[in-house]
Every structure is written in structure tokens, then in C-alpha cells.
C-alpha positions in Angstrom: -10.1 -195.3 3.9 -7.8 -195.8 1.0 -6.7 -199.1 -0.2 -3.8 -200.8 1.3 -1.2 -201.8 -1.7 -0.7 -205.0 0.0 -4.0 -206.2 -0.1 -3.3 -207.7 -3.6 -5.1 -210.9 -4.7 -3.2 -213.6 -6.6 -4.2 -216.3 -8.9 -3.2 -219.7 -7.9 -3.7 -220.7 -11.8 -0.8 -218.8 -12.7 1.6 -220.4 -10.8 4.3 -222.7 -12.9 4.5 -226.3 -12.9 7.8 -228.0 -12.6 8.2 -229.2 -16.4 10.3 -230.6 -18.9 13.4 -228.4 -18.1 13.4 -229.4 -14.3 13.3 -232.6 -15.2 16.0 -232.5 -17.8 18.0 -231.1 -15.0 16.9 -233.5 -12.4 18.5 -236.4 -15.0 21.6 -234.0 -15.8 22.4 -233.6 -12.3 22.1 -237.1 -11.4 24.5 -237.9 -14.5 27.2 -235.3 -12.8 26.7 -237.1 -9.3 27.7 -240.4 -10.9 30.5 -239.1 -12.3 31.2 -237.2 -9.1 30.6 -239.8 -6.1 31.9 -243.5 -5.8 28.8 -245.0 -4.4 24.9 -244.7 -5.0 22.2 -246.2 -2.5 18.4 -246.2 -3.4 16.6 -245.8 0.0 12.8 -246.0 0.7 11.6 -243.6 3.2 8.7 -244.6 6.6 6.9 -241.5 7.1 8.6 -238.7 4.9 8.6 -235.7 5.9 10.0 -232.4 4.4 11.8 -231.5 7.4 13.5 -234.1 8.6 14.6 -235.1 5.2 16.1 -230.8 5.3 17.9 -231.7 8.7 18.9 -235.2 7.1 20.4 -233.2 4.1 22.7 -230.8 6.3 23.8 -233.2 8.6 24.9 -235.6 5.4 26.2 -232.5 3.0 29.7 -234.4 2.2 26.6 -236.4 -0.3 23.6 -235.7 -2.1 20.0 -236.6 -2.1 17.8 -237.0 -5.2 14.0 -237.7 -3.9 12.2 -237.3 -6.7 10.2 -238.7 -9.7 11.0 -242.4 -10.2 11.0 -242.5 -13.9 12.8 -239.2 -14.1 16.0 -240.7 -11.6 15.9 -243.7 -13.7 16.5 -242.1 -16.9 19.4 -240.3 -15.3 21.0 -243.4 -14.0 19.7 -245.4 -17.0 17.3 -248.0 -17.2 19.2 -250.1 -19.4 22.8 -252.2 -20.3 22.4 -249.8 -23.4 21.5 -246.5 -21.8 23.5 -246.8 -18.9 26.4 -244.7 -18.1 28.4 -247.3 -16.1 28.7 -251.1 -15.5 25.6 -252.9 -13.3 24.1 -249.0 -12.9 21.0 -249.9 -14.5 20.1 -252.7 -11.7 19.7 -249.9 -9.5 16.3 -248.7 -11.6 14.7 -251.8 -10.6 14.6 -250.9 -6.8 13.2 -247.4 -7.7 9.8 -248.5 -6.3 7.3 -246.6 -4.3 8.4 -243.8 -1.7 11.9 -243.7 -2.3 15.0 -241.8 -3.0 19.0 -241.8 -4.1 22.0 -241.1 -2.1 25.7 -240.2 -4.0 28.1 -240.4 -1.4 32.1 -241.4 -0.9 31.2 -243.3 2.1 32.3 -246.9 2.9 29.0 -249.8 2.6 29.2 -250.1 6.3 29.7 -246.5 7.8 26.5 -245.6 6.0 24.4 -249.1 6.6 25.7 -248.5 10.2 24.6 -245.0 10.6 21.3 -245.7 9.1 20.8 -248.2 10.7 20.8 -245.9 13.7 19.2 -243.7 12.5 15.3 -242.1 13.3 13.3 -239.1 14.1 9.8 -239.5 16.0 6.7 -237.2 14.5 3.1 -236.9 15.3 1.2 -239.5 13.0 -1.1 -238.5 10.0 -4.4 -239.6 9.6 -4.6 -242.5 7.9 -1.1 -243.8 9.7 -1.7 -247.0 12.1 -2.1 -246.0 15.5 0.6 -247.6 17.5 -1.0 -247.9 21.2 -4.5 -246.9 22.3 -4.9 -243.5 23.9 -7.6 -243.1 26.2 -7.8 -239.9 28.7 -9.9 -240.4 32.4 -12.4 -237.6 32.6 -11.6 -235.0 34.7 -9.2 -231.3 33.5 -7.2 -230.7 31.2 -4.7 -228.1 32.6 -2.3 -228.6 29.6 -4.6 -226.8 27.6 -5.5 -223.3 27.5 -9.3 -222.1 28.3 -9.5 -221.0 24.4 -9.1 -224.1 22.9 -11.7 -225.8 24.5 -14.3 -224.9 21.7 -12.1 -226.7 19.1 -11.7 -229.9 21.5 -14.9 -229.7 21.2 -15.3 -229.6 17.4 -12.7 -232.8 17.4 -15.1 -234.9 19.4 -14.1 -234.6 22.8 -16.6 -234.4 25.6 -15.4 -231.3 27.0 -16.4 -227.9 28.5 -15.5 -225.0 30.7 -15.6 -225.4 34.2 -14.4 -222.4 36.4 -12.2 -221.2 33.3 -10.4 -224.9 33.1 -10.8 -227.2 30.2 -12.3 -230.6 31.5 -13.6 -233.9 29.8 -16.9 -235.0 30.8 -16.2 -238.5 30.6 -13.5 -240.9 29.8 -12.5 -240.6 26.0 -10.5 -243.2 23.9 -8.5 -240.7 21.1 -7.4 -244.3 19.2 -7.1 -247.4 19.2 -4.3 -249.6 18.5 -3.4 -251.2 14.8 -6.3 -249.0 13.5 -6.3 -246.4 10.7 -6.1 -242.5 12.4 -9.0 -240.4 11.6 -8.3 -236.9 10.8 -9.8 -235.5 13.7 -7.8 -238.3 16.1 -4.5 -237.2 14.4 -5.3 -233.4 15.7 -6.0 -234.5 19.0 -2.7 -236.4 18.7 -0.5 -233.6 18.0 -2.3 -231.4 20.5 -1.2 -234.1 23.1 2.2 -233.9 22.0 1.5 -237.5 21.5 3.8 -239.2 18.7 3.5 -242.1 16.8 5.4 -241.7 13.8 8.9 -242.3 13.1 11.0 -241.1 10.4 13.1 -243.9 8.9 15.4 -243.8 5.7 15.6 -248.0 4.9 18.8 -248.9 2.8 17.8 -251.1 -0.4 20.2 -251.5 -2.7 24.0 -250.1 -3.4 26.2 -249.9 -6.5 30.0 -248.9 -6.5 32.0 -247.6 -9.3 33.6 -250.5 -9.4 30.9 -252.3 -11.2 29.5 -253.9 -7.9 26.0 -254.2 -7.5 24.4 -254.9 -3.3 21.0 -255.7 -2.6 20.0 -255.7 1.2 17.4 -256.8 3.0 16.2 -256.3 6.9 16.9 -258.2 9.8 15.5 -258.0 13.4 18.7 -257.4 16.1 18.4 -258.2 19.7 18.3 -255.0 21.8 18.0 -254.9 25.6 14.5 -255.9 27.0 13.3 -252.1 27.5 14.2 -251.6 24.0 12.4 -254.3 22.5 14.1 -255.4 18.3 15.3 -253.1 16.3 14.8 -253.8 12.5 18.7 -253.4 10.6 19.7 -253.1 7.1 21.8 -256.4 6.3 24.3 -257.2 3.3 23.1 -260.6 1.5 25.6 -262.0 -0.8 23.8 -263.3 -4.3 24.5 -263.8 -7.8 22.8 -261.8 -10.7 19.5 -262.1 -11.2 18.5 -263.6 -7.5 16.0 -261.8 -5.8 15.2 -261.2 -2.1 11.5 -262.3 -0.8 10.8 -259.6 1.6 13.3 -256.9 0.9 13.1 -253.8 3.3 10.7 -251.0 2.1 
């Protein structure tokens, strides 16, 4: 039988590594953008996520998003009075801690703190992510799943097996506990319950204006209706160079 031309093997060594010239752009393009946009937030992000942050991106394309390298976007906004291309932008560089990101937008403060603020997408949790409830499933079937799974329930650590072509659990089965670490295995069985316990949150930190304003903000817990439970908001705190916030959001 001859050879199929698309049976090709590839060599994952060859592939290219982002380098110095995407990095030099990173900072050139971040130089434009402050040029370009009135107002630039740092943002930390709760459970990032590729796709949400692709919808988050269309749905906010009057602006621009820079998620990436911390020292790279803080040469491009410029880490100090003396490398910096504006007044106050270099106080920004100080918040670029952890998992976080820019925003360049010609929104007002509050419309984006506001939206933001209101702002979430649920996903199915990772392992290692805090379980946010415990989970635990009564023996008996399983009719949401299909009879060919049941071998890879299995393999996750569920007492299960065939009976009469239906997918049953031999005895009750706690998939997590609460306030403890997700195993691997736990965060399958998760997802295969369409079970989420993640949530997608962008957290405002800071905010400078071209006007040589500099904002720090920090999180505040807002009464909600009693199904509802809190909801944790972005806040402006008013403060005079140099002060610092003890337990600034993200």
C-alpha cells in the first residue's frame, strides 16, 4: 500500500520561540497604545482562561489588551520618572505583579470599574483550584452518561460498572470536598458532570490618565439580595503619593 503524503512526522524542536523581536514589539506597541488611548488600567485575572479572555477582547474592541510578560509591559510603559513616556506612568509598573494584564481604553473610570465590576464567566475548575462545595453522588445509574464511558469512570476512581447496558455507581461516591485542593482525576469527573466551580474574573488594580493622574483601587464587599449572597467590587480610594493599600484586590 503506498505511503500517504500526509503521514509526515514533525519535530517539535524546530518549532520557534517567541524572542527578542516579539518582545521588542510587545514594548513598541504598548508605546503606540499610550500615545493612542487616554486611560490605561492594570488588571489581575481569577482563573484565566484563553477563551474567555478571546470573547473578552471582541466584546471590548473600541480598547486593547496587553496580557503578557511583566517585565516586557513595564519596559514599554517605563519603569522609571526617567524612562517613562508620560507623567506618573511609571507607578503603573509597580502593580504589574502576578497574573495580570493592561487595558488602553477611552473609557470614563466608572463605566469600566462598573462594567467590571459586573462582570464574570463560570468554567469547570482545574486541578489544583479549591473546590467550592462538596460533591458527592448516591449510588445507583448514571443515565447522563453513555454505556462507553463507563470504563474511563472507572479509571477516574468511581465505583461503577455496567448493569443491563446503563452506567451505575456501586456505592455512594464523594467527587470533592469543600476548601480542598482538586485532584486531577476529581477535576475530570467535574467537567464530565458539567459541574463548574470556576469563575472568570478580570479585578481592576490600578488606573492612570493622560492627564498625569494616577488611581489605585482596592475591593469592597456590596450587599446583594440574600439568594445572592456579597459580591466583591472594585472601589476608588483617594490617597496621596506614595500611600499604599493593605489588601489590594488581586
Amino acid at each position: 500500500m503506498p505511503k500517504s503524503k500526509r503521514d509526515k512526522k514533525i519535530s517539535l524542536t524546530k518549532t520557534k520561540k517567541k524572542g527578542l523581536v516579539f518582545k521588542q514589539q510587545l514594548v513598541d506597541e504598548i508605546r503606540k497604545c499610550v500615545e493612542d488611548y487616554r486611560r490605561i488600567f492594570v488588571f489581575s485575572v481569577q482563573n484565566m482562561r484563553n477563551s474567555k479572555l478571546k470573547d473578552l477582547r471582541t466584546e471590548w474592541k473600541h480598547s486593547r489588551f496587553f496580557f503578557g510578560k511583566n517585565k516586557v509591559m513595564a519596559l514599554g510603559l517605563g519603569k522609571t520618572k526617567e524612562t517613562e513616556g508620560q507623567n506618573k506612568l511609571h507607578k503603573l509598573t509597580k502593580h504589574l505583579v502576578g497574573q495580570c494584564g493592561l487595558l488602553f481604553t477611552n473609557k470614563k473610570r466608572d463605566e469600566v470599574l462598573d462594567w467590571f465590576n459586573n462582570y464574570s464567566e463560570n468554567d469547570f475548575a482545574r486541578a489544583g483550584n479549591l473546590a467550592t462545595e462538596t460533591v458527592t453522588l448516591p449510588p445507583g445509574p448514571l443515565l447522563q452518561f453513555p454505556h462507553s464511558i463507563e470504563p474511563h469512570l472507572r479509571q477516574l476512581g468511581m465505583p461503577t460498572s455496567l448493569q443491563r447496558g446503563v452506567v451505575t455507581l456501586l456505592s455512594e461516591f464523594t467527587v470533592c470536598k469543600a476548601d480542598k485542593a482538586l485532584k486531577p482525576e476529581q477535576a475530570r469527573i467535574l467537567k464530565l458532570l458539567g459541574h463548574e466551580m470556576a469563575e472568570f474574573k478580570i479585578t481592576m488594580k490600578c488606573m492612570w490618565s493622560k492627564d498625569g493622574k494616577f488611581k489605585k483601587f482596592r475591593s469592597k464587599l456590596k450587599k446583594t439580595p440574600k439568594s445572592q449572597g456579597s459580591q466583591e467590587v472594585v472601589v476608588d480610594v483617594d490617597m496621596k503619593d506614595g500611600d499604599e493599600i493593605v489588601g489590594t484586590s488581586g
